[in-house]
C-alpha positions as CSV (number, residue, x, y, z in Angstrom):
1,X,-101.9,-109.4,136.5
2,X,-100.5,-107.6,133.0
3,X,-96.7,-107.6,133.1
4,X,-96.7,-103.6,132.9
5,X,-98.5,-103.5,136.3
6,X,-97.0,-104.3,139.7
7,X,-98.8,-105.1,143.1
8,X,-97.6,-104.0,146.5
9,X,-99.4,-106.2,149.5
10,X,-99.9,-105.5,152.8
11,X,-101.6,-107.9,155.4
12,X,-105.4,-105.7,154.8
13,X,-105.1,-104.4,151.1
14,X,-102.8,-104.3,148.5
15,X,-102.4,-101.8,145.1
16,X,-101.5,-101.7,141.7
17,X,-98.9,-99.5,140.1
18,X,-96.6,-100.4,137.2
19,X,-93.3,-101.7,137.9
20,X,-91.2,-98.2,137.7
21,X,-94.0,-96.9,140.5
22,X,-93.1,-99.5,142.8
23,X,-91.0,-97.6,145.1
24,X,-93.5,-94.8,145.0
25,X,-96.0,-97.6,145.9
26,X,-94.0,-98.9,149.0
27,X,-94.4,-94.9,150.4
28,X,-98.0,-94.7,149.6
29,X,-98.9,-98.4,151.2
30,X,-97.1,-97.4,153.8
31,X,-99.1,-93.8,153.9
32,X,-102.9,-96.0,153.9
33,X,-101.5,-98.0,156.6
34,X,-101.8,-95.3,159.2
35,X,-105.8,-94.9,158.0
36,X,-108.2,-97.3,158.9
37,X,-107.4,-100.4,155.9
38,X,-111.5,-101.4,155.4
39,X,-113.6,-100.8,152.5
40,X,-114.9,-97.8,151.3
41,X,-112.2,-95.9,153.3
42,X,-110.5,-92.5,151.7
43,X,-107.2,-91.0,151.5
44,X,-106.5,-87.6,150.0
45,X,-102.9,-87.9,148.1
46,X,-101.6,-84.9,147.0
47,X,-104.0,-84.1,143.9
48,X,-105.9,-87.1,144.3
49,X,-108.3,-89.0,146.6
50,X,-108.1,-92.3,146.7
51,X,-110.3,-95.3,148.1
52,X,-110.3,-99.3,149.4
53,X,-112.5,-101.0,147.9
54,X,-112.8,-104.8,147.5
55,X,-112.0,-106.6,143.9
56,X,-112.0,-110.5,143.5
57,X,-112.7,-111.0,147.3
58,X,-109.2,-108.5,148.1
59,X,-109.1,-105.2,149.4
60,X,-107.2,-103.3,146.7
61,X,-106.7,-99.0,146.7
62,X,-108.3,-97.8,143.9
63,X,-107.8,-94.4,142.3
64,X,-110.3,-92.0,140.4
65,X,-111.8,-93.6,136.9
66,X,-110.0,-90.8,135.3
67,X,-110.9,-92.1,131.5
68,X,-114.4,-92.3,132.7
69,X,-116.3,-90.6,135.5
70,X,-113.9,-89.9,138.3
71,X,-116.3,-88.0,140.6
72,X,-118.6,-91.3,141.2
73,X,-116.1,-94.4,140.0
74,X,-113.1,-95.5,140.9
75,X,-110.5,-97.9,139.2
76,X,-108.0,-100.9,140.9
77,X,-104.8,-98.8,140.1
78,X,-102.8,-96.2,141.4
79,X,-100.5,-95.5,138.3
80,X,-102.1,-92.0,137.0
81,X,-102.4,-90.7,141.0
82,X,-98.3,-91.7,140.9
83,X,-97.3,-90.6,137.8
84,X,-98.6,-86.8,138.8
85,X,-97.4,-86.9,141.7
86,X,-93.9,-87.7,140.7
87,X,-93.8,-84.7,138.1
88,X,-94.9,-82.4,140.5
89,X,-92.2,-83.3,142.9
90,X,-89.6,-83.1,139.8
91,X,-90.9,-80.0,139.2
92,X,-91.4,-78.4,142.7
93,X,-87.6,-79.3,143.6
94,X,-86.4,-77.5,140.7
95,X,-88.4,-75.0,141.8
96,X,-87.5,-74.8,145.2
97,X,-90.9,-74.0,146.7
98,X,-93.3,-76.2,148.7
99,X,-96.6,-77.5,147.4
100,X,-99.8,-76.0,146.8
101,X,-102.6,-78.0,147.4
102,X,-105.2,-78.4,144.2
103,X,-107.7,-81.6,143.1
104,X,-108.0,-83.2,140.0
105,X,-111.7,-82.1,140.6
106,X,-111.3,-78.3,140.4
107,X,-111.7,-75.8,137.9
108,X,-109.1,-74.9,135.4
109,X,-110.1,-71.5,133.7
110,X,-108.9,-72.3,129.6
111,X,-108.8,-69.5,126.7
112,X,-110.4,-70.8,123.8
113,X,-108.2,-73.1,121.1
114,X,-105.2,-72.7,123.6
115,X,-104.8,-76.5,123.5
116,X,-104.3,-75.9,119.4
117,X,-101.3,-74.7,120.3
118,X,-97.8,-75.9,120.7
119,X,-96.9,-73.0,123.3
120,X,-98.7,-73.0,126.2
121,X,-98.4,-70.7,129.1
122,X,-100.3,-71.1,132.7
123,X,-100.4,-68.8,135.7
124,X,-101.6,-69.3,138.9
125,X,-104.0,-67.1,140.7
126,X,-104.9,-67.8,144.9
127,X,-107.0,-70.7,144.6
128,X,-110.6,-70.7,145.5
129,X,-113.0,-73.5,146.9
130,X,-114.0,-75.4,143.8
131,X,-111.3,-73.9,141.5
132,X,-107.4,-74.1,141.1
133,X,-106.5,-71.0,140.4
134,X,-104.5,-71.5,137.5
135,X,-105.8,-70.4,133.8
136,X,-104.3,-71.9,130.1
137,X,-103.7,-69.8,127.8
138,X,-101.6,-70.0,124.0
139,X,-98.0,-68.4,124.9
140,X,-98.8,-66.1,122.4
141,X,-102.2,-64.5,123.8
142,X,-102.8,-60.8,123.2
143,X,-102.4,-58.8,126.0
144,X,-105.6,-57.7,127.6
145,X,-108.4,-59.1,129.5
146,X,-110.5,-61.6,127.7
147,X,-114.1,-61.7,127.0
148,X,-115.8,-64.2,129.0
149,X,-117.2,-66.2,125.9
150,X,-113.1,-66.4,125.0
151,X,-112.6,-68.8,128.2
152,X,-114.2,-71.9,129.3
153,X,-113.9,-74.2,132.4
154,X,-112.3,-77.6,132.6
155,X,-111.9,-80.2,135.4
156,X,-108.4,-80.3,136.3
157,X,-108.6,-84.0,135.6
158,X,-109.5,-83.4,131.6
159,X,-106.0,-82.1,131.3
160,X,-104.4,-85.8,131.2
161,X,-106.4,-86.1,127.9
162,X,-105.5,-83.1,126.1
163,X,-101.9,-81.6,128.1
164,X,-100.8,-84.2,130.7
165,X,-97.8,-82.0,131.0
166,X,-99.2,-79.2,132.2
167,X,-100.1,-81.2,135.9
168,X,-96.8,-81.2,136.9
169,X,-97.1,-77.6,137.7
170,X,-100.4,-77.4,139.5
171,X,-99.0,-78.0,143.3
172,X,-97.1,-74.5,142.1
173,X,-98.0,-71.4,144.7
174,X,-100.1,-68.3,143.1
175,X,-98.3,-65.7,140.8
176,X,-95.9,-68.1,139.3
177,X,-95.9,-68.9,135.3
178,X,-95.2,-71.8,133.5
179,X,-94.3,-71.8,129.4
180,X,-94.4,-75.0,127.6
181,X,-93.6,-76.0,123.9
182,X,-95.3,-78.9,123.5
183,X,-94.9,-81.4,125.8
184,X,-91.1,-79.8,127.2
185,X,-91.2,-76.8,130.3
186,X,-89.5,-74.2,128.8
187,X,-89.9,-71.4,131.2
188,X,-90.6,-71.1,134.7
189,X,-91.3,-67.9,136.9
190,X,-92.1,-67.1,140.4
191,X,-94.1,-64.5,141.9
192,X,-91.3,-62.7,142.0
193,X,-90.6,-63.1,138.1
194,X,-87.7,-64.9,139.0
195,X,-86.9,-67.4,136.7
196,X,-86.2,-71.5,137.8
């Protein structure tokens, strides 16, 4: 095992995080130990779902292949499932709201050559089955509705390639607004246009 990764074992499985997750890991071992420990077995996490599957002859939990194809493989690590989940809890106690529920397989609605951009704004709409709710645009988008050929669809998962960042406020409820300049939140509004 790599010295930037950690393993937490139970008597059925065991998983991979890297050592600043390991607390984080202790909770979510603790979390598949209520669920049936045998292979092929899923738990939904927050924004992710992971799975047991056997590696080496050991039953480790394995998280989406998000560098690859997350909707059909799966990797022996829990790091990226963690690290998202801590931000949005950062985030949602600052903002003093309970979680939203989204996957990292759901739409995100994009305006063209936002991601360009240093400031980026997102809203969140009432999700829908398949789709998040939330749409990306450049803080500095002309008011007024957009042609549809402006916008195009991501998975939510895409965004740890191109704005990581912008996860942390995904578990947000609908009608609240997040403004980032480049990688630092710099403005945060409810529903309410309160700010946070």
């Amino acid at each position: 095992m790599a010295s930037n990764s950690h393993a937490v074992i139970r008597p059925h499985f065991r998983l991979i995080c890297t050592p600043a997750q390991q607390t984080q890991g202790e909770w979510l071992a603790s979390l598949v130990e209520t669920v049936q420990p045998n292979a092929g077995a899923t738990v939904r996490v927050g924004w992710s779902v992971l799975r047991l599957q056997s590696f080496d002859g050991k039953l480790v939990l394995c998280e989406p292949d998000f560098d690859g194809n997350p909707f059909t493989d799966f990797r022996p690590s829990v790091s990226t499932t963690l690290e998202v989940l801590a931000a949005e809890k950062s985030l949602l106690d600052r903002a003093g709201c309970a979680p939203v529920t989204w996957r990292y397989d759901e739409k995100v609605v994009v305006r063209r050559g936002a991601f360009g951009e240093s400031r980026i704004v997102a809203q969140r709409q009432p999700p829908k089955d398949g789709d998040s709710g939330w749409y990306v645009a450049s803080a500095d988008e002309r008011v007024g509705t957009p042609r549809p050929e402006e916008l195009e669809a991501l998975w939510a998962y895409q965004l740890l390639q191109v704005r990581p960042e912008l996860l942390a406020a995904f578990a947000l409820p609908a009608g609240w607004i997040a403004v980032w300049d480049g990688p630092t939140l710099v403005a945060l509004t409810d529903e309410n246009d309160v700010a946070h």
